[in-house]
PLY file of the C-alpha trace (Angstrom):
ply
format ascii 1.0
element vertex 116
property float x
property float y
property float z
element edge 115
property int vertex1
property int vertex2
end_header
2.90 1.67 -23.62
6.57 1.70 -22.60
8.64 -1.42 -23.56
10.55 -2.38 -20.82
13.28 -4.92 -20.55
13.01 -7.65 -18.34
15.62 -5.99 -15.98
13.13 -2.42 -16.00
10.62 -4.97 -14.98
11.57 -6.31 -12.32
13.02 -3.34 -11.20
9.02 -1.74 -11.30
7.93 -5.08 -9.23
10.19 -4.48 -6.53
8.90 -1.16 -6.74
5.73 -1.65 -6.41
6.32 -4.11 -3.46
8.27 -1.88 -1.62
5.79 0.52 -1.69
3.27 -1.63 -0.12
5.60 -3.25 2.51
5.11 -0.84 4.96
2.48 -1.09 7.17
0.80 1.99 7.39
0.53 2.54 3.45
-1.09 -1.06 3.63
-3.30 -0.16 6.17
-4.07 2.94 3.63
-4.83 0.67 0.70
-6.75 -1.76 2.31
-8.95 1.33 3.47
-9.21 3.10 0.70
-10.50 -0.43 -1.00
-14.03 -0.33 0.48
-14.18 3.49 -0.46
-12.77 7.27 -0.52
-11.66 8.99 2.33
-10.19 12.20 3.32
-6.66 12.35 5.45
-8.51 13.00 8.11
-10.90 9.60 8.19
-7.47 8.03 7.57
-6.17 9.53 10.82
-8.59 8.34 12.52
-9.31 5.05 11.30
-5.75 4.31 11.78
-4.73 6.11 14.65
-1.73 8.27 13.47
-0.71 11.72 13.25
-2.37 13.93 10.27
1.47 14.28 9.12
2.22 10.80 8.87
-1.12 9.77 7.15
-0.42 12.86 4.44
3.31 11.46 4.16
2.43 8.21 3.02
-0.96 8.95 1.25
1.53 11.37 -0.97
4.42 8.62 -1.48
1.04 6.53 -2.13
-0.22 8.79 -4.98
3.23 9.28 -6.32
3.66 5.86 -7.42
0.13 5.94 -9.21
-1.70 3.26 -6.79
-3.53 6.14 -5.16
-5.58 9.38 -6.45
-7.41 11.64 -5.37
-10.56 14.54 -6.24
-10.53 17.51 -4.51
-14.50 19.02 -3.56
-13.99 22.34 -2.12
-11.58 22.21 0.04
-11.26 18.76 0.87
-9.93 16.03 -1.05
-10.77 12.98 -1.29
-8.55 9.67 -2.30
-9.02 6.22 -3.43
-7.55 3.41 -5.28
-5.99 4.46 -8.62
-6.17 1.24 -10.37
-8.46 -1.70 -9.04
-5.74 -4.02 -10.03
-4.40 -3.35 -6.72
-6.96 -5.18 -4.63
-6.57 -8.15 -7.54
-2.80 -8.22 -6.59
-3.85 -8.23 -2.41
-6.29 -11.04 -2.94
-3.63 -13.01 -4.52
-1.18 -12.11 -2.02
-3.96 -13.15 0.84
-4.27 -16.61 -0.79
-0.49 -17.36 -1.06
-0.25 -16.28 2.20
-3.01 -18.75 3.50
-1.26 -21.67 1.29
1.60 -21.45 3.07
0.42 -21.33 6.53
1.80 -17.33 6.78
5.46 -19.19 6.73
6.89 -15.85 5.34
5.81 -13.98 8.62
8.52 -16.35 10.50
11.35 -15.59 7.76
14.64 -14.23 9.34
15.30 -11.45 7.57
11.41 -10.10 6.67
9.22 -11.98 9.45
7.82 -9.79 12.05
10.29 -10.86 14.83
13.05 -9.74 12.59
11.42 -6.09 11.95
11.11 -6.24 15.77
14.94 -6.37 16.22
15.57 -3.37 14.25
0 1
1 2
2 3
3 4
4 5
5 6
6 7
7 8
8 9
9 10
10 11
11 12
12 13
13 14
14 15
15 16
16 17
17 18
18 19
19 20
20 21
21 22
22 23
23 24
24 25
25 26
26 27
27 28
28 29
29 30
30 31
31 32
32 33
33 34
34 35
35 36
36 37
37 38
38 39
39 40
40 41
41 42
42 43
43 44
44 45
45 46
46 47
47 48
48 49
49 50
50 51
51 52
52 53
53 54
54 55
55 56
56 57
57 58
58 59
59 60
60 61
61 62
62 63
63 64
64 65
65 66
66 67
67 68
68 69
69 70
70 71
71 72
72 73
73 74
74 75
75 76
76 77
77 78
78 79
79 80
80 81
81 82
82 83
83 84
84 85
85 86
86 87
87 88
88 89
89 90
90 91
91 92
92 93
93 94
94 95
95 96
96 97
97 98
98 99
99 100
100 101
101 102
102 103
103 104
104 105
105 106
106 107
107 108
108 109
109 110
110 111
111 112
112 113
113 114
114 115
């Protein structure tokens, strides 16, 4: 295990966050939680182009929160580490203690992501 300082740390956290605050790679993860699935259930479970699923399922699997096994020709993904879903569940309980308030934030809420 690497030692990291509490700078490298925090760094990693806001890594990891950013990597899960877009919506489509959330939309991914919270798939991929009840179960594998190939690009293509992800494309059309979600609705999006077979180029923009692959995109983030890669940027996914680069950061280690997603894998994947490949059967013939087809491969098939799912959660790297179970953690994950630990980390969501918490995240879905702050979020209900504070009545969503973050959703209404200026800079982060959805109106402001609407503006750009």
């Amino acid at each position: 295990m690497t030692i990291m300082t509490p700078v490298e740390q925090r760094n990693a956290a806001v890594s990891l966050f950013h990597s899960l605050a877009d919506p489509t790679r959330l939309a991914i993860v919270q798939h991929l939680a009840a179960g594998e699935s190939r690009v293509r259930d992800l494309v059309l479970e979600l609705g999006l182009a077979q180029s923009t699923v692959s995109e983030h399922v890669a940027c996914l699997r680069d950061c280690g929160l997603v894998d994947g096994r490949t059967e013939g020709r087809q491969t098939f993904y799912f959660l790297a580490r179970p953690e994950l879903m630990e980390v969501l569940e918490a995240a879905e309980v702050l979020l209900a203690a504070t009545g969503y308030q973050v959703d209404l934030c200026s800079v982060y809420g959805t109106k402001a992501r609407e503006k750009r």
